[in-house]
C-alpha positions, 0 to 999 in steps of 0.5 A, a space after each residue: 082550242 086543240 091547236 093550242 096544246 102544245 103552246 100551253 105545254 111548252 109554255 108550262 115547261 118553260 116556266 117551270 125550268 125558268 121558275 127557279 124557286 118561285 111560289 107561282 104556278 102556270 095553271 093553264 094558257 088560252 086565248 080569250 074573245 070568239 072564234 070569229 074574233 081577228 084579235 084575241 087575248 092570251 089569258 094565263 092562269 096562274 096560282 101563288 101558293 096554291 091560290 088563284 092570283 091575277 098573272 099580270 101582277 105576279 108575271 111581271 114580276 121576275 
């Protein structure tokens, strides 16, 4: 998964110049399902208020 660091950072770094003042935190990004999977999903992890909140719901939001 080290091919995705920098992903994940930039990511992170997007969101927190386009977060404006929103209370959500980008935790973490990865891909999910095996290695030898040819289809895999993006999971983020993201907090509200310093509590684990689901990303699909809080995301899609803005």
């Amino acid at each position: 998964m080290e091919r995705l660091r920098p992903f994940e950072e930039q990511s992170q770094h997007i969101w927190d110049e386009l977060r404006q003042q929103s209370n959500v935190d980008l935790r973490s990004v990865r891909l999910v399902g095996s290695d030898k999977a040819t289809v895999r999903k993006l999971a983020m992890d993201v907090a509200v208020d310093g509590r684990e909140a689901s990303a699909l719901s809080v995301m899609s939001q803005g």
